[in-house]
N, CA, C and O atoms as CSV, one atom per row, in Angstrom:
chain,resi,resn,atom,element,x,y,z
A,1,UNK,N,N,-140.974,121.810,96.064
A,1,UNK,CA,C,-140.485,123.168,95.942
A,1,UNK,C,C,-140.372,123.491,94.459
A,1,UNK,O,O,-139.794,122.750,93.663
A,2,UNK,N,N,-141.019,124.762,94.099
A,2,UNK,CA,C,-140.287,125.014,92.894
A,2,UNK,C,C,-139.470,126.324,92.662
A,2,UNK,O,O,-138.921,127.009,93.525
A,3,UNK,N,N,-139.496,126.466,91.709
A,3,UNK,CA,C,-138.233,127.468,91.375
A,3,UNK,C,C,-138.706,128.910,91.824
A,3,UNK,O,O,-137.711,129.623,91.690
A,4,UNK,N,N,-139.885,129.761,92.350
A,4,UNK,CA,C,-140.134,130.883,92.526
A,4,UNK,C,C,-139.660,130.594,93.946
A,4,UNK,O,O,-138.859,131.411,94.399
A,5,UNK,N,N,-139.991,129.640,94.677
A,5,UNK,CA,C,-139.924,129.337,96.000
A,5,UNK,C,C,-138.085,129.128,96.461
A,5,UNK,O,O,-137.536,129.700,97.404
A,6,UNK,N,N,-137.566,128.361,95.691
A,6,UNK,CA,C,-136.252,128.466,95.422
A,6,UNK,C,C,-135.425,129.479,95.684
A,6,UNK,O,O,-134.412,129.526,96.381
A,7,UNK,N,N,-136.201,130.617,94.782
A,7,UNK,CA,C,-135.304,131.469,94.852
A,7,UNK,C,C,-135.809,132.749,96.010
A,7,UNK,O,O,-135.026,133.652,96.304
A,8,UNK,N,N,-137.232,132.669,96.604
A,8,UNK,CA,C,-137.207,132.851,98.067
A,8,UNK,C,C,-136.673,133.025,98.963
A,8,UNK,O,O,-136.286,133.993,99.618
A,9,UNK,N,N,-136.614,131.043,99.045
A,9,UNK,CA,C,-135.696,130.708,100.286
A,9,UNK,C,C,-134.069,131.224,100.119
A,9,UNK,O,O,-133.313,131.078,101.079
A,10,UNK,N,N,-133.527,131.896,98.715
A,10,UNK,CA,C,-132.534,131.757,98.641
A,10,UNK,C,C,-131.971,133.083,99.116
A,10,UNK,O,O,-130.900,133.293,99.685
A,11,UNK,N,N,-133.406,134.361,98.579
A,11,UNK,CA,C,-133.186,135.463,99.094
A,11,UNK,C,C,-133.813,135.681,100.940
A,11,UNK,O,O,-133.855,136.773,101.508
A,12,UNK,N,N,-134.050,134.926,101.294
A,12,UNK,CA,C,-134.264,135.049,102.778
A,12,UNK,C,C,-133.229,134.664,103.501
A,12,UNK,O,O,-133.148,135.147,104.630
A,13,UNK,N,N,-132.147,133.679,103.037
A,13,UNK,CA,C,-131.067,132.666,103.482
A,13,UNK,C,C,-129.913,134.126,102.882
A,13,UNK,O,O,-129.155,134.199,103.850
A,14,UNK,N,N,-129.566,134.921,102.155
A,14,UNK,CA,C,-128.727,135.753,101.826
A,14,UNK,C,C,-128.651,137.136,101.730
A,14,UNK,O,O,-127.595,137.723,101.494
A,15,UNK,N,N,-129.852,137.751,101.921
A,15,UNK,CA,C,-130.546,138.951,101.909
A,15,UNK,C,C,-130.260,139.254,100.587
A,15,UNK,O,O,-129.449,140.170,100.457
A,16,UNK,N,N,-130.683,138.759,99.574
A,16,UNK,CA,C,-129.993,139.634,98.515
A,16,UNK,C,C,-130.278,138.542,97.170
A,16,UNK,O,O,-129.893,137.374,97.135
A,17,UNK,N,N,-130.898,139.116,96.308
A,17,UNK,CA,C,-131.601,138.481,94.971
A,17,UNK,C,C,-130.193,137.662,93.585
A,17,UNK,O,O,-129.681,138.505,92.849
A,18,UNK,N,N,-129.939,136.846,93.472
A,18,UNK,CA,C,-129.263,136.715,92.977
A,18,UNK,C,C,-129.311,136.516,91.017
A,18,UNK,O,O,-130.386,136.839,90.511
A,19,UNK,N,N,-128.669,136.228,90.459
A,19,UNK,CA,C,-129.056,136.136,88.995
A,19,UNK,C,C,-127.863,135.048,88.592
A,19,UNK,O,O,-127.726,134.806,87.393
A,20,UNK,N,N,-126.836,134.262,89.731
A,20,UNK,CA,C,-126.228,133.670,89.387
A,20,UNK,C,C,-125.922,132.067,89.260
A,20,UNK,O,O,-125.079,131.536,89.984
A,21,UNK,N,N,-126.656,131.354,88.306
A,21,UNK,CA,C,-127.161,130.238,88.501
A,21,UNK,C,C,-126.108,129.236,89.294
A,21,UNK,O,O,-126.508,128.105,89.570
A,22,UNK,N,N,-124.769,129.635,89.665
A,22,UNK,CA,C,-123.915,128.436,89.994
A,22,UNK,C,C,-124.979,128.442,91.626
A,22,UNK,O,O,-125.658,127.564,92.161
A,23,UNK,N,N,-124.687,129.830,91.976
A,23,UNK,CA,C,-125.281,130.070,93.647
A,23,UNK,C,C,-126.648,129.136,93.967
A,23,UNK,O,O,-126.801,128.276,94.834
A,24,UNK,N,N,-127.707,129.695,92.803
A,24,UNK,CA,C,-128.756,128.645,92.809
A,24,UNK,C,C,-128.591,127.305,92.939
A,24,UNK,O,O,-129.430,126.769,93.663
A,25,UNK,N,N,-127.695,126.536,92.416
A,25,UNK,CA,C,-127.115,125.381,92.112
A,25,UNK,C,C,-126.543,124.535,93.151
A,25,UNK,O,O,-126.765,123.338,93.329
A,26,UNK,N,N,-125.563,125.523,93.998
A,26,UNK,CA,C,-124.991,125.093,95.446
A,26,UNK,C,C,-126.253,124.738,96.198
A,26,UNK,O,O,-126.387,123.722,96.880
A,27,UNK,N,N,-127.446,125.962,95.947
A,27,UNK,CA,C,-128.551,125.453,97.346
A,27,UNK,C,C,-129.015,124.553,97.087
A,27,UNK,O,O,-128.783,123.524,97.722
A,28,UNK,N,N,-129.954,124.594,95.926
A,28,UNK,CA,C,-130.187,123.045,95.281
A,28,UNK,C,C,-129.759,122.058,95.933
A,28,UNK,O,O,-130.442,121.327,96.650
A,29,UNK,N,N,-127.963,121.933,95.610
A,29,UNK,CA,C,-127.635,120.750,95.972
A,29,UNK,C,C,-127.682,120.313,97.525
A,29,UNK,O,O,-127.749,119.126,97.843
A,30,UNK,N,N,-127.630,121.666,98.742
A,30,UNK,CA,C,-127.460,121.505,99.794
A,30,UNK,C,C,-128.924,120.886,100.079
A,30,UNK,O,O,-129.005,119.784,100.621
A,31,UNK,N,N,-130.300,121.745,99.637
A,31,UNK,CA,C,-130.928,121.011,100.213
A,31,UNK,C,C,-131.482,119.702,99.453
A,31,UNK,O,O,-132.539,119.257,99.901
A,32,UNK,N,N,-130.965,119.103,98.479
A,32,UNK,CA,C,-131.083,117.375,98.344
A,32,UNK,C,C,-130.328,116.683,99.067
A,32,UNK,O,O,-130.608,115.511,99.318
A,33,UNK,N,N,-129.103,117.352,99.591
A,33,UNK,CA,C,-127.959,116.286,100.434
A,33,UNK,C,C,-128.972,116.453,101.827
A,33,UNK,O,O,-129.312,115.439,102.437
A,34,UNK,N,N,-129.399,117.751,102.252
A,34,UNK,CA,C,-130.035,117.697,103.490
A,34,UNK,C,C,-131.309,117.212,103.630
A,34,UNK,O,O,-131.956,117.536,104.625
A,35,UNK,N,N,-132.016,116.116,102.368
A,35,UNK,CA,C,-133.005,115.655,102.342
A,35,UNK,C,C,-134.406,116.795,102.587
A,35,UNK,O,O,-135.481,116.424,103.058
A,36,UNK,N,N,-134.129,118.087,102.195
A,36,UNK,CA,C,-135.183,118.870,102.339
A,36,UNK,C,C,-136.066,118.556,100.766
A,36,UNK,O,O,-137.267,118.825,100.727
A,37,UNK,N,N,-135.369,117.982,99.529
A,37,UNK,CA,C,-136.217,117.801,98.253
A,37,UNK,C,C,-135.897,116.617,97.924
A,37,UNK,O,O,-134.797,116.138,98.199
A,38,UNK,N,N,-136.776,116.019,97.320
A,38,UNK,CA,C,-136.626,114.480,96.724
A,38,UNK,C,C,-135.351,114.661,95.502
A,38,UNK,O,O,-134.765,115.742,95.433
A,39,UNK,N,N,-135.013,113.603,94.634
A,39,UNK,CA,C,-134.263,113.421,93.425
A,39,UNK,C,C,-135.332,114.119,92.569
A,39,UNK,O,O,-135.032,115.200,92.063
A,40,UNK,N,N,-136.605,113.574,92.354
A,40,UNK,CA,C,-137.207,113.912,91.177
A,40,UNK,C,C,-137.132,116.042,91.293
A,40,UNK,O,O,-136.964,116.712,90.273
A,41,UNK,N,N,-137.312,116.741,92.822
A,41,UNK,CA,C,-137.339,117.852,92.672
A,41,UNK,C,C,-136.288,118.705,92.747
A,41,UNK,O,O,-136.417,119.929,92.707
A,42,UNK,N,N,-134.947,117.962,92.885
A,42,UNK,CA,C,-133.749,118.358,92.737
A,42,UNK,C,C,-133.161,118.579,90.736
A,42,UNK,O,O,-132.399,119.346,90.146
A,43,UNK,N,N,-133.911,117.602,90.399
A,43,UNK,CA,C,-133.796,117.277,88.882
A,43,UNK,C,C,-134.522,118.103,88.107
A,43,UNK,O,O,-134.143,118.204,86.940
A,44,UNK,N,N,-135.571,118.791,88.483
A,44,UNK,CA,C,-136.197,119.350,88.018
A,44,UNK,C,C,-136.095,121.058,88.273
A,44,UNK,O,O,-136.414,121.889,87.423
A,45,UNK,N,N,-135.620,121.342,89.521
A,45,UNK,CA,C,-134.644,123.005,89.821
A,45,UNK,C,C,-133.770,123.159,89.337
A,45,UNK,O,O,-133.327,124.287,89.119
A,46,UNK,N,N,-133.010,121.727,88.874
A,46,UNK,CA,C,-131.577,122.152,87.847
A,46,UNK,C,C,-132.207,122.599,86.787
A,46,UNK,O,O,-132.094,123.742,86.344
A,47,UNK,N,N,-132.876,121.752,86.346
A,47,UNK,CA,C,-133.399,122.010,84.518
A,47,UNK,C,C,-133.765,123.629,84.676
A,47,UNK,O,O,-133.081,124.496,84.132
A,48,UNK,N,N,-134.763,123.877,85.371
A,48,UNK,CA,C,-135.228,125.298,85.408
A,48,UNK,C,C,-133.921,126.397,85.793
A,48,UNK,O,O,-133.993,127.520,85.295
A,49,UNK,N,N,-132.965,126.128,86.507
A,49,UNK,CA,C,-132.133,127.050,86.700
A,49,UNK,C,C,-130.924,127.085,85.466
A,49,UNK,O,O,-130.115,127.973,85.199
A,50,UNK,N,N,-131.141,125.797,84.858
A,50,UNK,CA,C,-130.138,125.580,83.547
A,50,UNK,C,C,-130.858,126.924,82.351
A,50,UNK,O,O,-130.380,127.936,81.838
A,51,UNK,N,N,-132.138,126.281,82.307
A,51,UNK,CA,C,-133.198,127.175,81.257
A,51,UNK,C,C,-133.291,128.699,82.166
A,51,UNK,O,O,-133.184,129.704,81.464
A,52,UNK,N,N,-133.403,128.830,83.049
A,52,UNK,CA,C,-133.148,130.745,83.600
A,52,UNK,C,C,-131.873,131.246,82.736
A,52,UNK,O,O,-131.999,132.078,81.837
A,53,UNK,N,N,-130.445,130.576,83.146
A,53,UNK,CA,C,-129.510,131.025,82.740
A,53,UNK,C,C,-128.996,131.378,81.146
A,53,UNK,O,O,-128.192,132.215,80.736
A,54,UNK,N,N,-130.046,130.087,80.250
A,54,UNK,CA,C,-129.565,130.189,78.939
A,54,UNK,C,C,-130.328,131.690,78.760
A,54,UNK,O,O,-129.717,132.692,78.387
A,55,UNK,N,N,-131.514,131.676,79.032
A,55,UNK,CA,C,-132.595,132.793,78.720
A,55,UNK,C,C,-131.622,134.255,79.158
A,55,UNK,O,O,-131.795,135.286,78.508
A,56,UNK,N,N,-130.907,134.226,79.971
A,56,UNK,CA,C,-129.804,135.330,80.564
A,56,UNK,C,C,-128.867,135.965,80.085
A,56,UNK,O,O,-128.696,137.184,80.123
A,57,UNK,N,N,-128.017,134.922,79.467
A,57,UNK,CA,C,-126.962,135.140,78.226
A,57,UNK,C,C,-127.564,135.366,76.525
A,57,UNK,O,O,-128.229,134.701,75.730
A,58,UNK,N,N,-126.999,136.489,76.540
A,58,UNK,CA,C,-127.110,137.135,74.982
A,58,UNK,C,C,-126.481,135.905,74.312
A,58,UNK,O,O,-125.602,135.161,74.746
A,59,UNK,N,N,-127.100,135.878,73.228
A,59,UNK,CA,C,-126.075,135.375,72.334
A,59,UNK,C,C,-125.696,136.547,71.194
A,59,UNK,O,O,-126.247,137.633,71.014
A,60,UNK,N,N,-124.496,135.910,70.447
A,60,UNK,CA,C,-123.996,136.738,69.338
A,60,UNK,C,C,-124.565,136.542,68.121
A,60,UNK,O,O,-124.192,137.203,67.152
């Protein structure tokens, strides 16, 4: 899975597009506990949802 797909399943599972990386983060984790993604592709949706969020926040 990657991260366009991610966030798919995330808007099909909630009706509704999110921009808030913790939310991303919960599914993530649900589906590695529910064995729907390996470690290596759980490790690799964090990084990308870590790098969405910095890209999100302004800095000063």
């Amino acid at each position: 899975m990657n991260f366009s797909e991610l966030l798919k399943k995330y808007e099909n599972q909630k009706q509704y597009r999110t921009s808030d990386g913790l939310e991303l983060l919960t599914l993530t984790k649900k589906l590695y506990i529910s064995n729907e993604i390996s470690l290596q592709n759980y490790k690799e949706l964090v990084r990308q949802i870590d790098l969405s969020c910095d890209r999100a926040v302004p800095t000063l």
